[in-house]
N, C-alpha and C positions, 0 to 999 in steps of 0.2 A: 382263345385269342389268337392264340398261334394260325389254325385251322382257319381262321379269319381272314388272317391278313394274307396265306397263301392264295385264297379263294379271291383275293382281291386283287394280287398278284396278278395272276391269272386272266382274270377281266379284263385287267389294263393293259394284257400284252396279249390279246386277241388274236388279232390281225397277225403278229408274227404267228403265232404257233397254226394259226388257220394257213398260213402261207407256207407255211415249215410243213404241214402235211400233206396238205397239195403237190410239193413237189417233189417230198417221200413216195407220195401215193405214183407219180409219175414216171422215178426211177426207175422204181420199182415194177410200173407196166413197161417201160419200155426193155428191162433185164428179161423180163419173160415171153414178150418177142423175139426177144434176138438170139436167146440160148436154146442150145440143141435140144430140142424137150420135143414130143408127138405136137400131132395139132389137138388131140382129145383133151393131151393132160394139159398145154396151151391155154384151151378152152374154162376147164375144171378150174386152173388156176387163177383164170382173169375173170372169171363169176365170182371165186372168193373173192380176191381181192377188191374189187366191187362192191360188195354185200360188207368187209371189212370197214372199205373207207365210208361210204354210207351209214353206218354203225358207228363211226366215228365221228362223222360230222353228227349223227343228229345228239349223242350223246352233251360231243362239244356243247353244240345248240342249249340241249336244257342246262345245262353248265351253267352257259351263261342265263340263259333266262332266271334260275336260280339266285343268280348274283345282281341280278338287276331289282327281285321283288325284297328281297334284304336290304338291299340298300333303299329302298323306297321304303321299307319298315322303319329303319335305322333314321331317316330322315324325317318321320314324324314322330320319333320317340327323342330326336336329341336336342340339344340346350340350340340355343342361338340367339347369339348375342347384336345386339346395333346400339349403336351410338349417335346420336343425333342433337342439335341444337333446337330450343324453343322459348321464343317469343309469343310472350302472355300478355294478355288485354291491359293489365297494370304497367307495364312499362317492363319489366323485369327480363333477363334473357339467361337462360337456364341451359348447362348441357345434360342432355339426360342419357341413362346408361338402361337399357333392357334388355331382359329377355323374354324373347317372343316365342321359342319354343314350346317344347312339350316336358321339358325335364330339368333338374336344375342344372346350372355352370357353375363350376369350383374351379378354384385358382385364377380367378377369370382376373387378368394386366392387360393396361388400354395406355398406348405411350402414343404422342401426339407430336407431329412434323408440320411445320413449326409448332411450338407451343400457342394456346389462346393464354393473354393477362386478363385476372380478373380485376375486379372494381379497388382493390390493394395493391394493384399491380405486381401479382402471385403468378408467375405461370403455372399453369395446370399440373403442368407434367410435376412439379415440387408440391405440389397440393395433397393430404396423407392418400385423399380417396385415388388418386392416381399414381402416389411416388411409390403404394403397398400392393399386394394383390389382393381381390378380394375373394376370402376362401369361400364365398357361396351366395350362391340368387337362384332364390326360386323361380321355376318357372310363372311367369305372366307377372312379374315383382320387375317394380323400375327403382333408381337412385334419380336424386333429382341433386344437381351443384348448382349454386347461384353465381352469376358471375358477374354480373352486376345490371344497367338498363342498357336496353338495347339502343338507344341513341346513342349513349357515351363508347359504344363498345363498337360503334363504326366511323369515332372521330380520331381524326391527327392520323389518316392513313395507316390507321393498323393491319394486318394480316388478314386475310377473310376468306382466305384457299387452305384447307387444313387436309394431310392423312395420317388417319388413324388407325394404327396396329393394334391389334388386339387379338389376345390370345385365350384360350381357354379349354375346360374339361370337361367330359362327360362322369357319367357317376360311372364308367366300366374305365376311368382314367383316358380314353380315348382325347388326342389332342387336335383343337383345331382352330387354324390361325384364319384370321379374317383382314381383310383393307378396305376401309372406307372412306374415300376420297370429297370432301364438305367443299361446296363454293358458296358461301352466304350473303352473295351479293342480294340473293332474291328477298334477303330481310331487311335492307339496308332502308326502307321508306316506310315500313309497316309500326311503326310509333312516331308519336311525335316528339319533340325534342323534351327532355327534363327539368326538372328545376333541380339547383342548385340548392346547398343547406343555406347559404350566405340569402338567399331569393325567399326559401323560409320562413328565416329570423326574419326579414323587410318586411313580409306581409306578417306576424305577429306582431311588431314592432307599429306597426301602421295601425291596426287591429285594438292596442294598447292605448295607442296614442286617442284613435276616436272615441275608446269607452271614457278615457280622462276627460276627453272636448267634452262628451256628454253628459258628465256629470257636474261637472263646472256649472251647465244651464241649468241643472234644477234649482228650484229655487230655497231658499235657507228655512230650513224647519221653524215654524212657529212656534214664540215660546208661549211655554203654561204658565199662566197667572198663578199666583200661589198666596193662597188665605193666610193673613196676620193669624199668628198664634196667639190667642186669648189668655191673658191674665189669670188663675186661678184666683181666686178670694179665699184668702185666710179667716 
């Protein structure tokens, strides 16, 4: 791990240390111009030196090249996480948690500026799946939170601009934080408005009321005549 993160070190400070040698390499031509040295040995020296820094760049070079196809490894072997909002053909509007990687995420925390209320008017972030971390999701495995219908949850000017931090692990404990900035305007027309429990009750209520109308019109069962019970003879 150690050796890792040197080698990444390294990557990301490129351009210094390519700059830092360049102008080593240049000192250092122009010291063996100027000091009292033959023109042969002059010569001998400024081929090496040549041949040196040459050998040093292309080194560099595969360096980096090295550190580039690891990281391109590393990025189709590790977790990664998104968070996203969806609205379902039912009415219903869900945030949903995946990952889309290739490995699973541990410890994975998703805290939310501003918070969304769900349908209890709970903000998320005090919700267990959000207030805890969750020690593990497999790769291509989603969580799905209900949050309530997507009509009621873009009524009374609620919030609809949300970012999302979120953090998490690889299985070599490797950490890596993510921002995902939500504007949910573009869901604000895609259902149509809900019913109400109170609109429910009316229509079973109505529903009740017709079967009673209904039954009122049939008409009164017909009675059975019933045969005199005969005398026996003593």
């Amino acid at each position: 791990m150690k050796m890792k993160l040197s080698i990444q070190w390294l990557a990301r400070r490129s351009t210094i240390l390519l700059t830092l040698l360049l102008f080593g390499g240049a000192i250092f031509l122009i010291w063996v111009l100027v000091a009292g040295v033959s023109f042969n040995d002059k010569t001998t020296t400024l081929i090496a030196t040549i041949s040196i820094f040459f050998a040093a760049v292309s080194a560099f070079a595969n360096l980096l090249q090295a550190v580039e196809v690891q990281k391109q490894r590393e990025d189709q072997e590790r977790p990664y996480i998104i968070v996203y909002f969806e609205a379902t053909n039912n009415g219903a509007f869900y945030c949903v948690i995946e990952n889309v990687g290739n490995s699973p995420a541990y410890d994975l925390r998703i805290q939310f500026k501003p918070s969304p209320v769900d349908y209890a008017d709970r903000p998320l972030n005090e919700i267990s799946l959000f207030a805890n971390p969750i020690t593990f999701l497999p790769a291509g495995k989603s969580i799905r939170q209900i949050i309530g219908g997507t009509f009621r949850f873009f009524e009374n000017n609620k919030p609809i601009k949300f970012s999302i931090d979120i953090t998490y692990k690889s299985v070599n404990g490797e950490l890596f934080p993510e921002r995902i900035e939500h504007d949910l305007e573009y869901l604000r027309h895609t259902t149509l408005p809900g019913k109400l429990t109170n609109d429910y009750l009316k229509e079973i209520s109505e529903h009740m009321k017709n079967v009673v109308r209904g039954l009122d019109k049939l008409p009164a069962p017909a009675k059975v005549p019933t045969t005199p019970k005969r005398k026996s003879k003593k």
